[in-house]
N, C-alpha and C positions, 0 to 999 in steps of 0.2 A: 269094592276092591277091584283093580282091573283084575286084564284077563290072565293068568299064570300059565304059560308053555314054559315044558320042560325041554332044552336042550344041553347036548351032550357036546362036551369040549375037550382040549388035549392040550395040558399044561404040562409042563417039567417036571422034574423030580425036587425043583428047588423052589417054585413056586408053588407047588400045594405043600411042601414042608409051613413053606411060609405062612399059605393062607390058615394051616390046620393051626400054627403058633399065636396069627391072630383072633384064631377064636378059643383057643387054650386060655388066652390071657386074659380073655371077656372084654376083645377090644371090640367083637364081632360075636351075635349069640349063635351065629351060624355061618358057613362058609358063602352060603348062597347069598348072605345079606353083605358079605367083603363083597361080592362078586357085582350085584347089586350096586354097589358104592364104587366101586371103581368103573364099571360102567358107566353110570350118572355123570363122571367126572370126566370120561372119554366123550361122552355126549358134548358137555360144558367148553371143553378145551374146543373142540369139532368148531363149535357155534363161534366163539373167540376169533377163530382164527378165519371164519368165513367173514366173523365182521371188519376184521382186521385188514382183509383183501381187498373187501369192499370201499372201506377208507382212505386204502395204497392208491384204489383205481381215481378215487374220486382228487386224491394230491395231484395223482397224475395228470389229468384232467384238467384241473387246475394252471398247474403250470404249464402244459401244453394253450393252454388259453390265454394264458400271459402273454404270449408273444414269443419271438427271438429272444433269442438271449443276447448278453451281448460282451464284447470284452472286457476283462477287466482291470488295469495295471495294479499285480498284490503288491508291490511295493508302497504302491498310494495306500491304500486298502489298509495296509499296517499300520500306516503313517497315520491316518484319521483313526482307525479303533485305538492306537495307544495315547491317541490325542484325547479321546473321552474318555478312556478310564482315567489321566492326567485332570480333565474334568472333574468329575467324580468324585475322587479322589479328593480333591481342594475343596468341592463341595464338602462332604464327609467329616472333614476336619476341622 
């Protein structure tokens, strides 16, 4: 079993009603194990979102290596996508 430090924190008056409700209802056999678990999941979200950044840099990346960009007329732009869903479409049926 790791190593167990105890540390002291300063919740609400509406969050320890809470956390006391969820171990009242045996959703939780102790507050320290809600505490525990929401933790773990602050950790999880943490990790998500570092990978998540990581992936942003790398599109970035990406499309800065593509090149310029370059103009585009939406009017054409419209014109050929409603032309292939018209495609499609005929296909389909």
């Amino acid at each position: 079993m790791p190593d167990i430090e105890k540390v002291s924190i300063a919740l609400t008056g509406e969050q320890v009603a809470r956390l006391k409700a969820a171990v009242d209802s045996g959703e939780y056999a102790t507050t320290s194990e809600a505490i525990r678990e929401a933790l773990r999941e602050w950790q999880w979200k943490r990790e998500l979102r570092t990978e998540e950044i990581a992936r942003l840099r790398r599109l970035w990346d990406e499309g800065v290596a593509s090149g310029r960009g370059v103009e585009v007329d939406m009017k054409e732009l419209r014109q050929r996508a409603r032309q292939r869903a018209k495609n499609i479409a005929g296909k389909a049926a």
